[in-house]
MIBAMAR-713999 format. One line per field, with one value per residue (C-alpha): residue in three letters; x, y, z. Coordinates in Angstrom, 1 decimal. Example, Ala and Ser with C-alpha at 12.3 -4.5 7.8 and 13.67 -1.06 7.14 Angstrom:
resn = Ala|Ser
xx = 12.3|13.7
yy = -4.5|-1.1
zz = 7.8|7.1
***
This chain:
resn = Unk|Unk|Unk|Unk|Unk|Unk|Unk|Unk|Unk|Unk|Unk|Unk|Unk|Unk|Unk|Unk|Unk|Unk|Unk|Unk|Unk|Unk|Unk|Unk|Unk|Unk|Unk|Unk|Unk|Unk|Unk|Unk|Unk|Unk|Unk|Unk|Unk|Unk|Unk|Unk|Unk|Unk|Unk|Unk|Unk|Unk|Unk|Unk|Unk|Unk|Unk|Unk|Unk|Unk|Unk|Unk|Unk|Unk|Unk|Unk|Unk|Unk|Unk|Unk|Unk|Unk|Unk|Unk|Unk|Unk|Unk|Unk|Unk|Unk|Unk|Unk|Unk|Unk|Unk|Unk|Unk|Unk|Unk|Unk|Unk|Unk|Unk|Unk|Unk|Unk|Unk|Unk|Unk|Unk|Unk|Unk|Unk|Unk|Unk|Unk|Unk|Unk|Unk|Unk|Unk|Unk|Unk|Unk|Unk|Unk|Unk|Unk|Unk|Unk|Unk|Unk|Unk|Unk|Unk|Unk|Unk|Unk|Unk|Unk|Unk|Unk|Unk|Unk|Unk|Unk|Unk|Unk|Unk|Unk|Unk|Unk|Unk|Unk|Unk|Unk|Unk|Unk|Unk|Unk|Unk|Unk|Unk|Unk|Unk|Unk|Unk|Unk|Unk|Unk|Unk|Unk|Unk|Unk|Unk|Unk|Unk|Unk|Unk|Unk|Unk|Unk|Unk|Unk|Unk|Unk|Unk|Unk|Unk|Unk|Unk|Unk|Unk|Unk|Unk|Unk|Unk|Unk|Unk|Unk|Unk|Unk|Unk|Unk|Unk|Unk|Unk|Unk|Unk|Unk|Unk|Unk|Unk|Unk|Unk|Unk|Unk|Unk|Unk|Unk|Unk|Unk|Unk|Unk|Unk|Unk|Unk|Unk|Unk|Unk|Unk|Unk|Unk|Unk|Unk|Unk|Unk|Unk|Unk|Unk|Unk|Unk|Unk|Unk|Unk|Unk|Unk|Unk|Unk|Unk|Unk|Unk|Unk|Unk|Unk|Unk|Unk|Unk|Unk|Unk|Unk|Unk|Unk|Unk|Unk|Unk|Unk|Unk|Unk|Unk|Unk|Unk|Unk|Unk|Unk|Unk|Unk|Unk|Unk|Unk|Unk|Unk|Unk|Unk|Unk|Unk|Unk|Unk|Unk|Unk|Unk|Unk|Unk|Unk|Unk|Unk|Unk|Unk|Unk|Unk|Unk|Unk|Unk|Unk|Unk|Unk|Unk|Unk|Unk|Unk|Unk|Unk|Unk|Unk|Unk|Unk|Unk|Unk|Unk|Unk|Unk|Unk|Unk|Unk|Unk|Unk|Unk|Unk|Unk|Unk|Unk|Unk|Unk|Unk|Unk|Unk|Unk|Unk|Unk|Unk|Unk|Unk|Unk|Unk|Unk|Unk|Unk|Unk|Unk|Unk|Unk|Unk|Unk|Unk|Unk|Unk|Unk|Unk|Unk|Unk|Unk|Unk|Unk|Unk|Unk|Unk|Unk|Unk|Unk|Unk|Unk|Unk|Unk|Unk|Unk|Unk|Unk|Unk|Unk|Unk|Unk|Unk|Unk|Unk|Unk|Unk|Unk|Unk|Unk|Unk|Unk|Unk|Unk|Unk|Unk|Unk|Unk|Unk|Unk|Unk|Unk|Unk|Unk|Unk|Unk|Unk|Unk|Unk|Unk|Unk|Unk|Unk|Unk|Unk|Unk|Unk|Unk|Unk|Unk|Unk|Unk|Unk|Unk|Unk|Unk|Unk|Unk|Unk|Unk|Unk|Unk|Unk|Unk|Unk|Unk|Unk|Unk|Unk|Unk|Unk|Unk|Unk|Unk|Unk|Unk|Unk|Unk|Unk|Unk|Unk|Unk|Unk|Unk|Unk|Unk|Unk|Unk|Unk|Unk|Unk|Unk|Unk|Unk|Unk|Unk|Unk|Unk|Unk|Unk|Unk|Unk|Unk|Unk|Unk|Unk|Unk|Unk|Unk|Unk|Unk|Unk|Unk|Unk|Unk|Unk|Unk|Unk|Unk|Unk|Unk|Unk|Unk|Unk|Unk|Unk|Unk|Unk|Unk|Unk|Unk|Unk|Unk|Unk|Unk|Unk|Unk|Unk|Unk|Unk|Unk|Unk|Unk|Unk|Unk|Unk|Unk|Unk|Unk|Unk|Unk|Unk|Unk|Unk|Unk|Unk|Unk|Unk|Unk|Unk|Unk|Unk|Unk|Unk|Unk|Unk|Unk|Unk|Unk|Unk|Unk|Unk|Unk|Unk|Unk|Unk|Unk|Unk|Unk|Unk|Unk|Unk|Unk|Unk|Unk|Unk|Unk|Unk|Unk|Unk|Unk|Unk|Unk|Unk|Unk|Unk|Unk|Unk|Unk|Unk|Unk|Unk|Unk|Unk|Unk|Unk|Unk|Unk|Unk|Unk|Unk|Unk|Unk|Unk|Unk|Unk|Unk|Unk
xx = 202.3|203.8|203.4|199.9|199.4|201.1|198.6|195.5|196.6|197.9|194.9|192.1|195.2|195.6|191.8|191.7|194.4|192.0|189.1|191.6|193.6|189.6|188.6|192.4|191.1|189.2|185.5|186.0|189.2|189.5|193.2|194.7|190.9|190.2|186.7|185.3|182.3|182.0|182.8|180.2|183.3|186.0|188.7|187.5|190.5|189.0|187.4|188.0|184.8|186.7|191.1|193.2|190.8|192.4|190.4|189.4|186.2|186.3|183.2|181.2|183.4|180.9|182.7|181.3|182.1|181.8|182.0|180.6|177.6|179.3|183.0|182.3|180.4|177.9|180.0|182.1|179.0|178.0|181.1|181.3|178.2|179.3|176.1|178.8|177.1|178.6|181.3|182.8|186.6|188.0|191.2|192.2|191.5|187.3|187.8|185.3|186.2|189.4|187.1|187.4|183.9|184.5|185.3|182.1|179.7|176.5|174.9|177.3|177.1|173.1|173.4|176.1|174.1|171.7|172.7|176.6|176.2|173.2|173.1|170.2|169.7|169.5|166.2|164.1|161.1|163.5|164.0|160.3|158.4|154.9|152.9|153.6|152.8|154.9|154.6|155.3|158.4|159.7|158.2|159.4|163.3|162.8|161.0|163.9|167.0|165.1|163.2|162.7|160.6|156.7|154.3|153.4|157.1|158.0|154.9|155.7|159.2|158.6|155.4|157.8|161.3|158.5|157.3|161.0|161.4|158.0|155.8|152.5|151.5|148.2|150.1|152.0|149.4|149.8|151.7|154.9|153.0|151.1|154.1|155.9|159.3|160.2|158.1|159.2|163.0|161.9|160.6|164.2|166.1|163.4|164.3|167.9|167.4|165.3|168.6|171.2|174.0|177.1|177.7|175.1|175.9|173.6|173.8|172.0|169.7|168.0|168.3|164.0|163.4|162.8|165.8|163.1|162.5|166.4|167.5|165.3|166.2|169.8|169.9|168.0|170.9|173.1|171.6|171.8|175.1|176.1|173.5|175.4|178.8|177.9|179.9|178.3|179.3|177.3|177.4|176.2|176.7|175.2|178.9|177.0|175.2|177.8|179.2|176.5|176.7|180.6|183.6|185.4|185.2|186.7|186.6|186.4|186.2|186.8|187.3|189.9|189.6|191.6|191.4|190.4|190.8|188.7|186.1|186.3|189.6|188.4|185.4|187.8|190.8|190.5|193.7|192.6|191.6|188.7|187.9|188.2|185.6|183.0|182.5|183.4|180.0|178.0|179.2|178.2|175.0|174.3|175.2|174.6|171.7|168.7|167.5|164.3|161.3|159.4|156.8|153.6|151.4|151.2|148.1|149.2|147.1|148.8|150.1|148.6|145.8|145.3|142.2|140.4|142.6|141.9|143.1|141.8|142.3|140.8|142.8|141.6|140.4|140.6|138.4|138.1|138.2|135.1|132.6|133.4|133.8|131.7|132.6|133.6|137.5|139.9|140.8|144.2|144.4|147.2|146.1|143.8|142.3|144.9|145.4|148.1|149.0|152.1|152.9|155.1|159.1|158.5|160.4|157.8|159.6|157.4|159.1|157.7|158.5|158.3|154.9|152.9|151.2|154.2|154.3|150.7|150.5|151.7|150.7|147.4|147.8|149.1|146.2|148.5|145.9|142.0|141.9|138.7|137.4|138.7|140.3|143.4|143.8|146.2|146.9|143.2|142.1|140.4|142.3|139.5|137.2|139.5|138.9|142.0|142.7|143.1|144.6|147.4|147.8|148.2|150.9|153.7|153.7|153.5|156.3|157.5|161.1|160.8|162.2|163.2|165.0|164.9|161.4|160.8|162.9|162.3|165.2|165.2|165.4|168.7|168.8|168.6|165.9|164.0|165.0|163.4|160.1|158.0|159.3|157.9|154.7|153.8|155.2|157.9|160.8|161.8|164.7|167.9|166.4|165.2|168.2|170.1|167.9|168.5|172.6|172.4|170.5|172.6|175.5|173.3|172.7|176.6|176.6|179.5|180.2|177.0|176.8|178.4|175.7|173.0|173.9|173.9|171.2|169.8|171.3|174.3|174.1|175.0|171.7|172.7|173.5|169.7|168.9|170.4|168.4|165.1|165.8|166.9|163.8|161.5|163.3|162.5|159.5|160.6|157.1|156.2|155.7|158.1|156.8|160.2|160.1|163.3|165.5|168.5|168.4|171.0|173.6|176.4|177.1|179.4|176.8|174.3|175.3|175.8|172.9|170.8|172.6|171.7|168.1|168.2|170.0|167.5|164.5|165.9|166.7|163.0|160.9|160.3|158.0|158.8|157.0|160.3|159.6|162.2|163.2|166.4|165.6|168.9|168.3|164.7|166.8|169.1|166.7|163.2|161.7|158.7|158.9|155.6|155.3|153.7|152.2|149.7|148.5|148.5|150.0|150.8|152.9|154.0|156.0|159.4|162.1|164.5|161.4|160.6|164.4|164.5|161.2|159.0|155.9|154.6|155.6|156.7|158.4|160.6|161.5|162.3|165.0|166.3|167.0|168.7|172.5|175.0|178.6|180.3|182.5|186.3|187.3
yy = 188.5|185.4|183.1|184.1|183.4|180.1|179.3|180.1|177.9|175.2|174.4|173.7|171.7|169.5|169.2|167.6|165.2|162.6|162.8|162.8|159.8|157.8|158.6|156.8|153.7|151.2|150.5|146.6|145.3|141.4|139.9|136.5|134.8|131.5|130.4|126.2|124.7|122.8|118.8|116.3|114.0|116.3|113.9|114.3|117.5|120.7|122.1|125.5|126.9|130.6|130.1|133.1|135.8|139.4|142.6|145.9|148.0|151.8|154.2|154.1|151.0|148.7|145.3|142.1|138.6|136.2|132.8|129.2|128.0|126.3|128.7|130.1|133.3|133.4|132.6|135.7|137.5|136.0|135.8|140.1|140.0|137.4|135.4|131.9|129.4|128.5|126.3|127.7|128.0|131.4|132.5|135.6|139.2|140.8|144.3|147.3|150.7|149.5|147.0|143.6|141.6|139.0|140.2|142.4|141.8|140.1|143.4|145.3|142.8|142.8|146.8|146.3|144.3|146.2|149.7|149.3|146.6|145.2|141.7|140.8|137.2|134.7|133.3|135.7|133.3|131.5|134.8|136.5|135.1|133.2|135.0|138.5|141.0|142.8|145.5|144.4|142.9|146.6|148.0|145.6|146.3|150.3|149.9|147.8|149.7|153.1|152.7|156.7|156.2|156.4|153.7|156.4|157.0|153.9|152.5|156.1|155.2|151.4|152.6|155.0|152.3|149.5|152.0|152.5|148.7|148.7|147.0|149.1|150.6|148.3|145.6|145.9|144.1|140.4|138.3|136.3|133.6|136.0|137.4|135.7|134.6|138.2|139.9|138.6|139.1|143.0|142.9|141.7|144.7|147.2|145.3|146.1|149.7|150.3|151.7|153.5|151.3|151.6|148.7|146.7|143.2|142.2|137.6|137.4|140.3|139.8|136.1|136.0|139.4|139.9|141.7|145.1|145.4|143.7|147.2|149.2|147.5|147.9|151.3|152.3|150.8|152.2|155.9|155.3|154.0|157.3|159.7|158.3|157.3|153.6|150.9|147.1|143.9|142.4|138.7|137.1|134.2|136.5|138.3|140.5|142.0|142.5|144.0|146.3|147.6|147.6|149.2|146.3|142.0|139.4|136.3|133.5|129.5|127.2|129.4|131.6|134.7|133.7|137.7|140.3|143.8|146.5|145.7|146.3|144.6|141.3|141.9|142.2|140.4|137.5|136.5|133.5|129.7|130.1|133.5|133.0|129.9|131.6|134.5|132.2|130.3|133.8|134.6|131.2|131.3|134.4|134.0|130.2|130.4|127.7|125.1|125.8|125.5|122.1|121.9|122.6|122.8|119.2|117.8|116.4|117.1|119.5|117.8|120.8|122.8|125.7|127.8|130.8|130.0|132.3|132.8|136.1|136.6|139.2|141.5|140.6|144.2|144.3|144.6|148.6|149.0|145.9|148.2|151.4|150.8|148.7|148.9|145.6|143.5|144.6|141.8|140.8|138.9|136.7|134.6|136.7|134.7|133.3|130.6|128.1|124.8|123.1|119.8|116.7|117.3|120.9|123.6|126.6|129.5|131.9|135.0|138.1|140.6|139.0|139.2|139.1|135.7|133.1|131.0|131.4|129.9|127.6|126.3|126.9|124.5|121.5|122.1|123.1|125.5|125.6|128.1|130.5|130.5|128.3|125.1|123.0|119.9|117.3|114.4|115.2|114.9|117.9|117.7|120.2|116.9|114.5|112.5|113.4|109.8|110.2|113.5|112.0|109.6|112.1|113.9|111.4|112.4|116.4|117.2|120.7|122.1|124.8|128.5|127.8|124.5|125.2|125.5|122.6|120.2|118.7|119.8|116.5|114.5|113.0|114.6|110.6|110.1|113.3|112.1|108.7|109.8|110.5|106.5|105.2|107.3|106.3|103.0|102.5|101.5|100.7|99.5|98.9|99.9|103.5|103.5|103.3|105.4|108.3|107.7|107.5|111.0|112.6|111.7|112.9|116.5|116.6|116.0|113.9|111.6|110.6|108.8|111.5|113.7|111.3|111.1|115.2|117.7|120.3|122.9|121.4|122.5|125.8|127.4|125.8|122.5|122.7|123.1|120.7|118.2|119.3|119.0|115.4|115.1|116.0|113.8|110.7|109.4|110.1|112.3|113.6|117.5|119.3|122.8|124.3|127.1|129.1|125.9|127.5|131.0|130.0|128.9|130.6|130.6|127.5|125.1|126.4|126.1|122.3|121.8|123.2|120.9|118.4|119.3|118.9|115.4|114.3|115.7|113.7|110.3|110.5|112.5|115.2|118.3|121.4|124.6|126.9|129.7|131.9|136.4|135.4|136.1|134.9|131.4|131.2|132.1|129.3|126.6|127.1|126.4|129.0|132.1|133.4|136.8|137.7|140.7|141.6|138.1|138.3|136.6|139.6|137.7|134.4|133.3|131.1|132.4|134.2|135.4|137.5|138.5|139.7|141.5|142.1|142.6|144.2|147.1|145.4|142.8|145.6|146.5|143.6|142.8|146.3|145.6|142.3|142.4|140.8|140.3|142.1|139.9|141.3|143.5
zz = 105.8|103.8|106.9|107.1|103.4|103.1|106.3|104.5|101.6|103.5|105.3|102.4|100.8|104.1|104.7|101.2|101.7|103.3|101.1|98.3|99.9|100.4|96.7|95.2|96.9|95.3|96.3|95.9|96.0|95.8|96.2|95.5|96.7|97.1|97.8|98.5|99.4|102.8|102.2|102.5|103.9|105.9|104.4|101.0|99.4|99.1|95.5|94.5|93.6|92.8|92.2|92.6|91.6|92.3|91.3|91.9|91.0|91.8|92.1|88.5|87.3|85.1|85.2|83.0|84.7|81.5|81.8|82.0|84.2|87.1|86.6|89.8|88.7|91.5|93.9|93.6|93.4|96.8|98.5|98.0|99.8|103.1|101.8|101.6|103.5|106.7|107.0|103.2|102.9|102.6|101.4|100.1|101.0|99.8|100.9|100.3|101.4|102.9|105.8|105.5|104.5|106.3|109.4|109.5|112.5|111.7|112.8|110.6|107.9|107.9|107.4|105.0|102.3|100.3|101.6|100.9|98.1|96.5|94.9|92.0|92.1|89.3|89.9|92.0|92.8|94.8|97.2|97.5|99.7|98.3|101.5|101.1|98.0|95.7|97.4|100.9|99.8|99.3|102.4|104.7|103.1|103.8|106.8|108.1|106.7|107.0|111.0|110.5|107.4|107.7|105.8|103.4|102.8|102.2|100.3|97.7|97.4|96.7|93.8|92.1|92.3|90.9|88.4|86.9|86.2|84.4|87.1|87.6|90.5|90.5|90.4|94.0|95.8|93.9|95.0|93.1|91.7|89.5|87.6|85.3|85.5|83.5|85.9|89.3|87.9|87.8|91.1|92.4|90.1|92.4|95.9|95.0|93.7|96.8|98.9|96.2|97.1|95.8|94.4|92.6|91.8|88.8|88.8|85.3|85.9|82.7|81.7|81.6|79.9|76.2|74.7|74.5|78.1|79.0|77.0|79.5|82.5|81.9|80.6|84.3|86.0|83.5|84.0|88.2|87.7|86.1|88.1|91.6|90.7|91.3|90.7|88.7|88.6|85.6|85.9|82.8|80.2|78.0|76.6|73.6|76.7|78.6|75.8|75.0|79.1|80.1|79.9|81.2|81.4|83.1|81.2|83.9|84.0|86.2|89.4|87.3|85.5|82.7|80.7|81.9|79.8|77.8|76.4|72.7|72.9|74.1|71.7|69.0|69.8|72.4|73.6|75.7|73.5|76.2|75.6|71.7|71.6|73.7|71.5|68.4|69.2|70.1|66.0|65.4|66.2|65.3|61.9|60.7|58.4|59.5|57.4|54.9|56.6|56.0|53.0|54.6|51.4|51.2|53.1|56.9|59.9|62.7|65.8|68.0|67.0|69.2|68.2|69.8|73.1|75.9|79.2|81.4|85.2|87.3|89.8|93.0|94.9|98.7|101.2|101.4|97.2|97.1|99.9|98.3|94.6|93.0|89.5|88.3|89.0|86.5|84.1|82.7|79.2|79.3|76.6|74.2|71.1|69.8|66.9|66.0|64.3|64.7|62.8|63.4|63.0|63.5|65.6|66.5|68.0|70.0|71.3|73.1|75.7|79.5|80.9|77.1|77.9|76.1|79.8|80.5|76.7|77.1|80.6|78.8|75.7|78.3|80.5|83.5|83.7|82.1|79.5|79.8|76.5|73.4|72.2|72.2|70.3|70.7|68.4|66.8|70.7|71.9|75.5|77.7|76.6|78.7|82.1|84.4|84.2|80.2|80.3|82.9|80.0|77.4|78.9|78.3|75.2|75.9|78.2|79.1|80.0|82.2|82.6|86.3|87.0|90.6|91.0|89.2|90.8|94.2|96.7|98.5|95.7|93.3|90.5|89.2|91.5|89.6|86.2|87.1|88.4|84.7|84.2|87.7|87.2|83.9|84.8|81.5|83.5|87.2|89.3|86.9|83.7|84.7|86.6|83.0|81.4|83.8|83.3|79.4|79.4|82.1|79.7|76.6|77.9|79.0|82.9|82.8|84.9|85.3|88.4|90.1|89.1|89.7|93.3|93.8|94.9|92.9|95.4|94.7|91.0|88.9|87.4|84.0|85.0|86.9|83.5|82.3|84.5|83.7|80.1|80.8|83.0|80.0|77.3|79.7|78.3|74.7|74.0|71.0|71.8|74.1|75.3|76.1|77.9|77.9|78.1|77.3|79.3|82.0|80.1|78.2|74.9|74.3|76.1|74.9|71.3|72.4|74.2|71.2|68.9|71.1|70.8|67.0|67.4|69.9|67.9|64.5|66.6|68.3|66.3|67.9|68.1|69.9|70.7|71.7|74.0|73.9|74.0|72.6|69.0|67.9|69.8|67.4|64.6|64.6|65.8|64.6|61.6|62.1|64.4|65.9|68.1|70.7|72.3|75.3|75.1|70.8|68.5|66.0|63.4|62.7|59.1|58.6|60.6|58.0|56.8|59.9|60.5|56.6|56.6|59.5|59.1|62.4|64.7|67.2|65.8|64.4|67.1|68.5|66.2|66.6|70.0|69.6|70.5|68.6|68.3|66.1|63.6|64.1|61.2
***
């Protein structure tokens, strides 16, 4: 019968209208939003932190959000997520699966993040806690998103999501301060793995990793991007990453995106003066050719001397593993033997993969930390020989920039107040003169205007303008060796093409030594003199920098500079 065929076909057709309907809209779908901070004074008018941003991201969209530190990056990232602090402004639509974020319940909105969306923080020590181990951190998320799940469930699921971001099983029981920066920033990917949401928003995901293990990290997400039909926002100064990883980007500065299209044709052809100088200065950088090395045949006594330097810690066992094993603690070499001089006016570039000793290093050579076995020598002054009274002395003149701002700044503090304090405590300037000081460097590492910034809070500040402060912070007490430790990881390409320059001005007009710790091999390229690599607490290679880029020596520097990303010059 014809009205009995047309029924059986009708009905599959109709039953698929809905889920065909659901599947045309988008996942995320931002429209016309507006997004300010709460005022200090209510009469003060209100900033846009994010302008006018409209967007949409469907299932297995991989969207690159490029821009300035400060453009309002994060907060987009944060605002998808209702993680605003309260009091914010809000105007605009952030939809996802047609219900309005905003207007979620905070029972709805607790269940919402990390099951629906996931967010990957910036600067992960910030966000474990210091009392609880690795591995609790990703219990307690299943155990309170999953109540059905058993311990043994949970503690499975949380070895084999640590396992994928390269984090060993006997690892799970330390606890944050024992990983380095690279290490606790894997330990955030795994918290937001730990659910298969559908949306993962990545904040500079890999701003601490070495470009080998960034590669891994990325291709994971990449591969459960695909495997689930998950969306990503990639947030990132880096653009040759976020190149490398998505089929679209949204150029964005301050609060706007100001381009937004395919990703080879932004690559290629920029439309936007903004977009065209940001990946102007990634070619830049990439391709300007350093200065010769400085003659180092002649005699002249190395600033540094750092000879058989050790540093070895044992994996604590608990309680149960200490009464029935008693084979002895498991020991990790950070720091194993290693050997370097570095002279006045130099720029030593040491670069590794994230967890291969470069921080512990460094800590090491400063005395931050005894070493276990060896030597470090400093201004022809053994330093493990020195009173703490002379050592405290000593370290005007080694200061260290460090890979998280945050941590290193106090929160209830200025930022001119912690710029200040080196000049208090080693008693160089006080009252107006420090408070002079502290303006002329604010200016000098481009937080302009200066008393403005002076007056703020760190958690007032983007991630690069925290770093920013530290670096003015370490310039303070004009030392002669500056132990930088990823100074320039937060920022994006224009500033930190400036704030490098800056570094070579400053180390000219002062005399300055540095020891450059850095996994951006293009970074080492363009400002060190000498370029030394490092591996499972080894230095494997060390020779002038275009020497290394032209012909590596070792294995693993090889492939280290296979995995660097660039920017492709347009044709």
């Amino acid at each position: 019968m014809p009205g009995g065929r047309g029924g059986l076909y009708l009905l599959p057709l109709a039953s698929c209208l809905l889920p065909l309907a659901s599947c045309l809209l988008p996942l995320l779908h931002l429209n016309h939003l507006q997004i300010a901070y709460p005022r200090t004074d209510p009469n003060d008018p209100l900033t846009w932190a994010v302008d006018g941003i409209s967007l949409q991201l469907a299932p297995g969209d991989r969207l690159g959000v490029v821009g300035e530190s400060g453009c309002g990056k994060s907060t987009l990232g944060r605002a998808v997520m209702g993680l605003l602090p309260e009091g914010s402004h809000l105007n605009g639509e952030i939809r996802f699966e047609g219900q309005s974020v905003p207007h979620l319940s905070p029972q709805a909105l607790r269940k919402f993040r990390g099951e629906a969306i996931a967010l990957i923080f910036q600067d992960p020590m910030t966000r474990l806690n210091p009392l609880m181990t690795i591995g609790d951190h990703c219990i307690e998320t299943l155990q309170a998103h999953r109540p059905d799940m058993t311990f043994k469930q949970a503690k499975t699921r949380a070895l084999e999501t640590l396992e994928a971001v390269k984090i060993p099983g006997n690892r799970s029981n330390q606890y944050p301060h024992e990983f380095s920066g690279g290490m606790r920033q894997r330990v955030a990917i795994a918290l937001a793995l730990l659910l298969h949401p559908k949306l993962i928003i990545a904040d500079e995901p890999t701003t601490s990793l070495d470009v080998t293990v960034s590669a891994e990290i990325l291709d994971e997400l990449m591969g459960l991007c695909q495997e689930q039909n998950l969306a990503l926002m990639l947030i990132s100064h880096d653009i040759a990453l976020v190149g490398e990883y998505c089929d679209r980007i949204a150029i964005m500065t301050e609060g706007k995106i100001v381009e937004t299209g395919n990703t080879d044709q932004i690559l290629q052809s920029p439309q936007h003066p903004y977009s065209q100088s940001l990946i102007n200065a990634v070619r830049e950088l990439q391709q300007v050719q350093p200065p010769p090395p400085p003659d180092l045949t002649t005699p002249i006594s190395p600033l540094l001397q750092v000879e058989n330097l050790q540093q070895h810690y044992s994996l604590e066992r608990n309680f149960l593993e200490r009464l029935f094993n008693h084979s002895q603690a498991e020991t990790i070499k950070a720091v194993d033997n290693v050997n370097l001089s570095l002279y006045p006016g130099e720029i030593l570039g040491l670069v590794g993969e994230s967890g291969c000793g470069k921080s512990t290093l460094s800590r090491t050579i400063l005395q931050l930390v005894k070493p276990s076995g060896g030597r470090v020598s400093f201004l022809g002054q053994d330093l493990g020989q020195l009173s703490p009274e002379k050592l405290r002395q000593q370290r005007r003149q080694m200061q260290m920039i460090f890979q998280d701002p945050q941590a290193c700044l106090n929160p209830m503090m200025t930022v001119g107040d912690s710029i200040a304090d080196p000049l208090l405590i080693h008693g160089l300037a006080k009252g107006k003169a420090a408070r002079q000081q502290v303006l002329s460097f604010l200016e000098r590492v481009g937080l302009s205007p200066a008393e403005t910034y002076a007056r703020r809070y760190p958690r007032e500040l983007s991630g690069g303008q925290q770093q920013r402060v530290a670096i003015a912070r370490a310039l303070i007490t004009h030392p002669k060796l500056i132990v930088c430790d990823e100074p320039v990881s937060m920022l994006d390409a224009n500033v930190q093409a400036q704030v490098l320059s800056l570094m070579k001005d400053l180390k000219a007009e002062f005399d300055l030594t540095y020891l450059f710790i850095t996994h951006d091999l293009w970074v080492a390229r363009f400002l060190c003199d000498r370029i030394a690599v490092m591996t499972q607490g080894k230095i494997v290679e060390i020779a002038p920098s275009e020497d290394l880029f032209r012909n590596p020596q070792h294995p693993y520097t090889q492939t280290l500079l296979k995995a660097a990303l660039s920017v492709k010059a347009s044709p």
